[in-house]
MDAnalysis code that builds the backbone (N, CA, C; Angstrom):
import MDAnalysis as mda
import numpy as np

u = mda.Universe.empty(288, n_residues=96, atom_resindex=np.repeat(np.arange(96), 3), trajectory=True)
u.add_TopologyAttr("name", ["N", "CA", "C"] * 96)
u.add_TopologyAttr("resid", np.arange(1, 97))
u.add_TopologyAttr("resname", ["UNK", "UNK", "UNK", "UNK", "UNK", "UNK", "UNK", "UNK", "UNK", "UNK", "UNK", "UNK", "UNK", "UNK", "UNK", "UNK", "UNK", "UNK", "UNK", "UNK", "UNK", "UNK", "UNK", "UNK", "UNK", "UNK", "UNK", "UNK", "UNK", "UNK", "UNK", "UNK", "UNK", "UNK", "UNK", "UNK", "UNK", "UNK", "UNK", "UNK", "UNK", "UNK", "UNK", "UNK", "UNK", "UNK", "UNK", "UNK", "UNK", "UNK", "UNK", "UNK", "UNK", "UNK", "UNK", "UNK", "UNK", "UNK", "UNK", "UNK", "UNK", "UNK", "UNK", "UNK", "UNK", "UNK", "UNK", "UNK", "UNK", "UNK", "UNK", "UNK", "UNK", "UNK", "UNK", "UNK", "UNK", "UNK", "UNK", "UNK", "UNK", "UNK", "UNK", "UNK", "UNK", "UNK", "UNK", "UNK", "UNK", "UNK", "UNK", "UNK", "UNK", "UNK", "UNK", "UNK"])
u.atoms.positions = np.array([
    [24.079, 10.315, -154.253],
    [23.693, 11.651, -153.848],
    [23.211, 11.618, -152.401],
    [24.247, 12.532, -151.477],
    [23.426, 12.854, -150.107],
    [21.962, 13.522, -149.832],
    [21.334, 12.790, -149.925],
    [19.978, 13.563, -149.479],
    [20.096, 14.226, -148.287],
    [20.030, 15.789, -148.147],
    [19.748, 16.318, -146.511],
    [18.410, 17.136, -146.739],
    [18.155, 17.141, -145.276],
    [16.825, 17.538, -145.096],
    [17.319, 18.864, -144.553],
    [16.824, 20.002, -145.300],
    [16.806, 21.399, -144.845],
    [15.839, 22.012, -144.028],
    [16.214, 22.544, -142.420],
    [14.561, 23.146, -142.444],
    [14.561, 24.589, -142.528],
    [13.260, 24.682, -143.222],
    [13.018, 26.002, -143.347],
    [12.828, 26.935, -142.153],
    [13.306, 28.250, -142.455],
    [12.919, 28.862, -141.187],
    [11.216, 29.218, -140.482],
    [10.738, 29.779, -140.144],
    [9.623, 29.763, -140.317],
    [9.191, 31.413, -141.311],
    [8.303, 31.084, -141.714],
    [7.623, 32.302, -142.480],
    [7.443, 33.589, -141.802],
    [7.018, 33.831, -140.463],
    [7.098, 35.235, -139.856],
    [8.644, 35.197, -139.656],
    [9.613, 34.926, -139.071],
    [10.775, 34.799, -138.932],
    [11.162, 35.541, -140.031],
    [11.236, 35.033, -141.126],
    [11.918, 35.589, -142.203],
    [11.309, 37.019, -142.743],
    [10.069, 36.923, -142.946],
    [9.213, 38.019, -142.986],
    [9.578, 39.441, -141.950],
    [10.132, 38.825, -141.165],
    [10.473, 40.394, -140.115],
    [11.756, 40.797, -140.370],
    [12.531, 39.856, -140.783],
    [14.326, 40.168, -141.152],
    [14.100, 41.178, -142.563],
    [13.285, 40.442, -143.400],
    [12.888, 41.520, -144.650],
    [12.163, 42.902, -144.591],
    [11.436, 42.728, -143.158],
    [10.766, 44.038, -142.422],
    [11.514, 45.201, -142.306],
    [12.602, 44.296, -141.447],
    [13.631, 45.284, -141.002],
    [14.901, 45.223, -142.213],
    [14.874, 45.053, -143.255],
    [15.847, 45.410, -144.092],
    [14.956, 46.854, -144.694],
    [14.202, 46.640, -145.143],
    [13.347, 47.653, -145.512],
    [13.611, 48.951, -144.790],
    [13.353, 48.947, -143.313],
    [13.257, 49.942, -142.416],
    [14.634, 50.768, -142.583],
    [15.541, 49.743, -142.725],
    [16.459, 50.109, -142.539],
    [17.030, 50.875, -143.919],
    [16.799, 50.523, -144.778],
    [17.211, 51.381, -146.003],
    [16.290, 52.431, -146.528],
    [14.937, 52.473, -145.547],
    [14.408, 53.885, -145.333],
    [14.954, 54.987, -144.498],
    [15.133, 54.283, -143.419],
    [15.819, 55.493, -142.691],
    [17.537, 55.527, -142.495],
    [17.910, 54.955, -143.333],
    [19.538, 55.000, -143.783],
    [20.504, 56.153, -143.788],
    [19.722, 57.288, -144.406],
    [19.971, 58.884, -144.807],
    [19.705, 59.294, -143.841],
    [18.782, 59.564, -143.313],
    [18.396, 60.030, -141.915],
    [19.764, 60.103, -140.800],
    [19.431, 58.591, -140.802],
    [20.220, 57.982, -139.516],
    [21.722, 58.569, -139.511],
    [22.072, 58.529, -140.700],
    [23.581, 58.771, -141.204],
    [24.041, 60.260, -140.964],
    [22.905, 61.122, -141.103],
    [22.856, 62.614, -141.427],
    [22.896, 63.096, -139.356],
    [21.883, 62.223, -138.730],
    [21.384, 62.505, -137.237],
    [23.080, 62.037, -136.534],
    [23.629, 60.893, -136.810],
    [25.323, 60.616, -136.309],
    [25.836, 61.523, -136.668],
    [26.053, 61.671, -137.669],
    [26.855, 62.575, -137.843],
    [26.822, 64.417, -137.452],
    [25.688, 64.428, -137.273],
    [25.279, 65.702, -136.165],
    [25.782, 65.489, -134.528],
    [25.924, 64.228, -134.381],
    [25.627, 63.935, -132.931],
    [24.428, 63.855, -132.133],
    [23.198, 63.863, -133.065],
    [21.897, 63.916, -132.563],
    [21.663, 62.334, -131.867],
    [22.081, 62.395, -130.510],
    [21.426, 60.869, -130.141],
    [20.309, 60.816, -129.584],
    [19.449, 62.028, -129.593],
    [18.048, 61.948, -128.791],
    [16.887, 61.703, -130.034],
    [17.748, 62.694, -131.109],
    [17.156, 61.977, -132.775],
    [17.204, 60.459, -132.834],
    [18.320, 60.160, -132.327],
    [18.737, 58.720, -133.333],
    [17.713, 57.827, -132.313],
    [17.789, 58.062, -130.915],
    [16.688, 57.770, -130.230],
    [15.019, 57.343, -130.667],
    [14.660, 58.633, -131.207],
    [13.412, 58.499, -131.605],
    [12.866, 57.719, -133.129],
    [14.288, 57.802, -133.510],
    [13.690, 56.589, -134.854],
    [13.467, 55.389, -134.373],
    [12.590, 54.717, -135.048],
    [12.153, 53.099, -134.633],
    [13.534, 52.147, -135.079],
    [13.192, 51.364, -133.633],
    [14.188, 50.583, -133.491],
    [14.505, 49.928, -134.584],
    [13.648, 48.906, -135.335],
    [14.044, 47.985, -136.431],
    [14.820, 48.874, -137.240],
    [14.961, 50.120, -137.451],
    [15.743, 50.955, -138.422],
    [17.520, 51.107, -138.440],
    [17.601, 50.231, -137.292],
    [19.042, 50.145, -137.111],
    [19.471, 48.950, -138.145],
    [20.969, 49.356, -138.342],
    [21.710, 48.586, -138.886],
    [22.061, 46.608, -138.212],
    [22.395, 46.810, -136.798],
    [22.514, 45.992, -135.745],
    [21.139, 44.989, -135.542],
    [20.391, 45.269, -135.569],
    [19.041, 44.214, -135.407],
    [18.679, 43.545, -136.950],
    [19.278, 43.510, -137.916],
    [19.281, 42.703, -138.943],
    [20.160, 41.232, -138.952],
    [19.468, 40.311, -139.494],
    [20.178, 39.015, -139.112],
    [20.603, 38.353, -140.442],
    [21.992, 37.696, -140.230],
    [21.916, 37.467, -141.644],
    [21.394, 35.708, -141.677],
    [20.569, 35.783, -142.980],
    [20.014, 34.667, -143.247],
    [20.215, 34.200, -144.390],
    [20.070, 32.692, -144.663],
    [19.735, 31.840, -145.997],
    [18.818, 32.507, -147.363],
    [19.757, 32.939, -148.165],
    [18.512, 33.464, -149.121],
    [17.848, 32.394, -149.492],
    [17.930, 30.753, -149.630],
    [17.245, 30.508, -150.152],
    [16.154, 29.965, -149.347],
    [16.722, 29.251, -147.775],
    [15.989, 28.640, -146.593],
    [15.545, 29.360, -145.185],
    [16.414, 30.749, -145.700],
    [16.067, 31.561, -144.147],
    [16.354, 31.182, -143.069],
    [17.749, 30.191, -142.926],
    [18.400, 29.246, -141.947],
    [19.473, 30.349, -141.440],
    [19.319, 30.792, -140.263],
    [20.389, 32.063, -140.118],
    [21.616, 31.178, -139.547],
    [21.492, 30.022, -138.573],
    [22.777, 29.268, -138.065],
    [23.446, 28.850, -139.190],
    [24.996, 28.854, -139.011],
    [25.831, 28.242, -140.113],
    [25.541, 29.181, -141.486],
    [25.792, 30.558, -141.423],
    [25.431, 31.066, -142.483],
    [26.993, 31.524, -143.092],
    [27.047, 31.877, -144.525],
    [28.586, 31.563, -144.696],
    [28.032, 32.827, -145.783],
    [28.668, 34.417, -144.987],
    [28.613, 35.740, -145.348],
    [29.152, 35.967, -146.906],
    [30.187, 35.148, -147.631],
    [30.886, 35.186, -148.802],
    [29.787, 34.819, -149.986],
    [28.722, 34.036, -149.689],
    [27.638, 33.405, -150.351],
    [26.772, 33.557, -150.357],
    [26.078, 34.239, -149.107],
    [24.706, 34.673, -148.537],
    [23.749, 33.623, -148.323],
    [24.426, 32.197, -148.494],
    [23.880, 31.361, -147.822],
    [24.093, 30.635, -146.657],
    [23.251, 29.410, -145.769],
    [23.558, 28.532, -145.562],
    [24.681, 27.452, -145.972],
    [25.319, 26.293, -144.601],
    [26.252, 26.010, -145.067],
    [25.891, 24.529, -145.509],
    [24.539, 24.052, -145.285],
    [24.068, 23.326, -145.835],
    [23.697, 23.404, -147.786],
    [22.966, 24.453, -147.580],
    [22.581, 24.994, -148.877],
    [24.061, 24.724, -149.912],
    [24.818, 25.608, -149.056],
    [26.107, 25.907, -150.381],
    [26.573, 24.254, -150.571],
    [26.653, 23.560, -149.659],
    [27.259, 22.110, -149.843],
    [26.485, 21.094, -151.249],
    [24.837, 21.588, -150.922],
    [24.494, 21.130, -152.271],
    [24.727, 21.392, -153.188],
    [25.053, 23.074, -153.235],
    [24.760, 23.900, -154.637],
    [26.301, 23.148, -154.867],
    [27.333, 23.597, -154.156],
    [28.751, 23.010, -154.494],
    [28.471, 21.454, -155.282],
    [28.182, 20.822, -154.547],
    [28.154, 19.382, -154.988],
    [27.705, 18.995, -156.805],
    [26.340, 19.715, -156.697],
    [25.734, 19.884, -158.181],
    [26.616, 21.360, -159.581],
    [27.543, 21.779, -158.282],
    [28.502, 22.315, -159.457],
    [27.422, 23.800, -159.675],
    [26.892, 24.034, -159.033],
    [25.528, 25.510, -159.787],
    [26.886, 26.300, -159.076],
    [28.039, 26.503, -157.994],
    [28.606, 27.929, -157.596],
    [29.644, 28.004, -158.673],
    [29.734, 28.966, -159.191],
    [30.849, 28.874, -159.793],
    [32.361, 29.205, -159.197],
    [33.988, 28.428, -159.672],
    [34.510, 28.589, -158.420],
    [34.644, 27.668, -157.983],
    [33.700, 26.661, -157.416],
    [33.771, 26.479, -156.244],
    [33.937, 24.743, -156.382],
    [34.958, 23.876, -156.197],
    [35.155, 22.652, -156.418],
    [35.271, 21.970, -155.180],
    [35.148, 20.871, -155.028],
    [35.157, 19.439, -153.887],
    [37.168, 19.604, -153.736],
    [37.508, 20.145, -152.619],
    [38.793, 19.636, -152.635],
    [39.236, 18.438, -152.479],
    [40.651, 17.888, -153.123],
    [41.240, 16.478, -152.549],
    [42.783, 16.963, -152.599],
    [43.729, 16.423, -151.798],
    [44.976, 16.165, -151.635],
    [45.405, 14.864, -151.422],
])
């Protein structure tokens, strides 16, 4: 078994990506309703984190946003273990 060492992201780090997921699926309706008016002095005055664009995607399980693999919602470290121990389903060690 490969032992790798994962690092975690740090705790505010991750804590603000979840900030701004939040924000963002508060003012979702809003935002959607103000575009589609053409209101950009509206869309202006909502707080920034409320955008779609300033969300990062991260490691659900390590909060490692580099090497993140969008099909899994993880890390590409992460998935290599989970693969290895067989937990993805799907998902096998290729050989030719």
């Amino acid at each position: 078994m490969i032992s790798v060492i994962v690092r975690m992201a740090r705790k505010s780090i991750v804590a603000r990506n979840i900030k701004r997921e939040r924000m963002y699926q508060k003012y979702a309706e809003k935002r959607a309703a103000l575009k589609a008016a053409g209101d950009m002095e509206g869309l202006q005055k909502l707080p920034r984190n409320s955008s779609p664009s300033r969300r990062k995607n991260q490691c659900a399980f390590t909060g490692r946003a580099k090497g993140y693999l969008r099909d899994f919602g993880m890390s590409r470290i992460k998935f290599r273990e989970l693969a290895n121990e067989g937990m993805i389903p799907g998902v096998r060690k290729s050989s030719w």
